[in-house]
C-alpha positions as CSV (number, residue, x, y, z in Angstrom):
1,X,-10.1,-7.0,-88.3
2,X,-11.6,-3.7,-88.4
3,X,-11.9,-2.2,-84.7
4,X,-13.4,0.9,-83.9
5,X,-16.3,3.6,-83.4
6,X,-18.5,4.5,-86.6
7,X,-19.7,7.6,-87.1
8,X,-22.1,9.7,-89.4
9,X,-21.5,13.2,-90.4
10,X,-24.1,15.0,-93.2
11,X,-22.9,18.2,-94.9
12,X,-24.5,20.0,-97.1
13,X,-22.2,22.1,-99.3
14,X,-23.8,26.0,-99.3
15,X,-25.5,27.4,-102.2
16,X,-23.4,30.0,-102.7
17,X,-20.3,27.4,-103.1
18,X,-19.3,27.6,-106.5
19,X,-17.3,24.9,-108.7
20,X,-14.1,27.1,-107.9
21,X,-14.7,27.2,-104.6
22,X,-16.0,23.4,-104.1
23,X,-12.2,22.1,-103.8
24,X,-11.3,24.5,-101.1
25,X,-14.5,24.3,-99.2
26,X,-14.9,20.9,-98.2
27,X,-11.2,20.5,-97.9
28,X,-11.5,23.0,-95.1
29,X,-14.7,21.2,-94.0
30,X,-13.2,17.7,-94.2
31,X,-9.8,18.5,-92.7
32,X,-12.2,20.3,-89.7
33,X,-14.1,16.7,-89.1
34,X,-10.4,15.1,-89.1
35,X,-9.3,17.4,-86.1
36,X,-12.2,16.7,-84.5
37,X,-11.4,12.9,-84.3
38,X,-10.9,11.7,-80.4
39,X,-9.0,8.0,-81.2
40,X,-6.9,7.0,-83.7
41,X,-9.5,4.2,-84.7
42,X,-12.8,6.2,-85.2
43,X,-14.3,5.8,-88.7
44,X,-16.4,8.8,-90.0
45,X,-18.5,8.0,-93.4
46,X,-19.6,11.6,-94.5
47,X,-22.8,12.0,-97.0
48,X,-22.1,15.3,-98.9
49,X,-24.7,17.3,-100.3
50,X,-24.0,19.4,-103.4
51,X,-26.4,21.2,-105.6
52,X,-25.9,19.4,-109.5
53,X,-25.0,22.9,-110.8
54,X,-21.7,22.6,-108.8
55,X,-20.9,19.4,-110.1
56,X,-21.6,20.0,-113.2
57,X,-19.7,22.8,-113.7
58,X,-16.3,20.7,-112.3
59,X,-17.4,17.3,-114.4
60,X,-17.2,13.6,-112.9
61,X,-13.6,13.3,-113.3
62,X,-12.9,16.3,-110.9
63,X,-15.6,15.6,-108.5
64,X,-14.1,12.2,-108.1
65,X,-10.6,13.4,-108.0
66,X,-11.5,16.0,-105.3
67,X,-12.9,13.7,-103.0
68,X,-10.2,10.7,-103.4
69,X,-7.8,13.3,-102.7
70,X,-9.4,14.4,-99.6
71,X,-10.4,10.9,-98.5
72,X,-6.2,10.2,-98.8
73,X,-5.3,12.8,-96.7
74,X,-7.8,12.0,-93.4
75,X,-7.1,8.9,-92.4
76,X,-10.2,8.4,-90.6
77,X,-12.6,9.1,-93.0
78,X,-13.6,5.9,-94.9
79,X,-15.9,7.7,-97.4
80,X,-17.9,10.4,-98.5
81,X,-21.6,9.2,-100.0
82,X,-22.3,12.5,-102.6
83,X,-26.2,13.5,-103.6
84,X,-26.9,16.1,-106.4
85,X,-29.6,18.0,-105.5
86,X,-32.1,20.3,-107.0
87,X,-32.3,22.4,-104.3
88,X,-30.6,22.9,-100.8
89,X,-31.7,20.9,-98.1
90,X,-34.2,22.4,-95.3
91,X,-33.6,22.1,-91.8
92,X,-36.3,19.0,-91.8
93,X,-34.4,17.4,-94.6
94,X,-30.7,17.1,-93.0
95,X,-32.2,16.0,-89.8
96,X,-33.9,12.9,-91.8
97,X,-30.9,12.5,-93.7
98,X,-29.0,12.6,-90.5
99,X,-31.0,10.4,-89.1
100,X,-30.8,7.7,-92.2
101,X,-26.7,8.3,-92.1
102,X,-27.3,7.2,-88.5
103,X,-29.1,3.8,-89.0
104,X,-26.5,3.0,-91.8
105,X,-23.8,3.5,-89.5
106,X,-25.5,1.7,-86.6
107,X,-26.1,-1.3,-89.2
108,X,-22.8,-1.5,-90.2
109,X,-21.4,-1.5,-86.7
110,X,-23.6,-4.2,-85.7
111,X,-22.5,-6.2,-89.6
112,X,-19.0,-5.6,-88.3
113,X,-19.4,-6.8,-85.0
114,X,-21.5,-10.1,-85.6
115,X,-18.8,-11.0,-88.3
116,X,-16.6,-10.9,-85.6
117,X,-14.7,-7.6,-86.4
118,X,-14.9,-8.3,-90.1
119,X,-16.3,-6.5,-92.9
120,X,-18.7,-8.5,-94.9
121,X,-20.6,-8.3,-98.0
122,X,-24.2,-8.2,-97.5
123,X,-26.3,-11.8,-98.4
């Protein structure tokens, strides 16, 4: 049964992050949202924004080991939703996806809670 309080966290990775410097970056930024936990049952899905030149340069292989190795080590975060992008992100633009990130938590909280504390595919 999966108890607990959902929450929604958007980051947007700076543009002056390069591929060497992706790894060390969010892990600092990741193991910052981990300290920051008040229960032992809160459940943070993170939606990472990267510009495609970073991940790029590192390849899929690395991007995915990167961020299955910091997933393992914070055991509240469930997972981290990436988007390439273009460009960075204005202010406007990570307040709508923060808002988005929002409503898909507040949906999957209310999934969870009408399956009576069970995960469930959507029909």
């Amino acid at each position: 049964m999966i108890q607990g309080h959902f929450r929604s966290t958007v980051l947007q990775v700076p543009a002056e992050v390069t591929p060497l410097k992706f790894r060390g970056y969010l892990r600092k930024e990741i193991q910052a949202l981990q300290a920051g936990v008040q229960s032992a049952e809160e459940i943070i899905i993170v939606r990472l924004f990267v510009l495609e030149k970073v991940l790029f340069g590192l390849g899929t292989k690395k991007v995915d080991s990167i961020l299955q190795g910091v997933v393992e080590k914070c055991p509240n975060i469930q997972r981290i939703e990436l988007d390439g992008l273009i460009r960075p992100l204005t202010a406007d633009e990570m307040a709508e996806a923060a808002a988005e990130a929002q409503a898909m938590v507040e949906a999957l909280g209310e999934r969870v809670m009408a399956s009576g504390g069970k995960l469930v595919p959507d029909q």
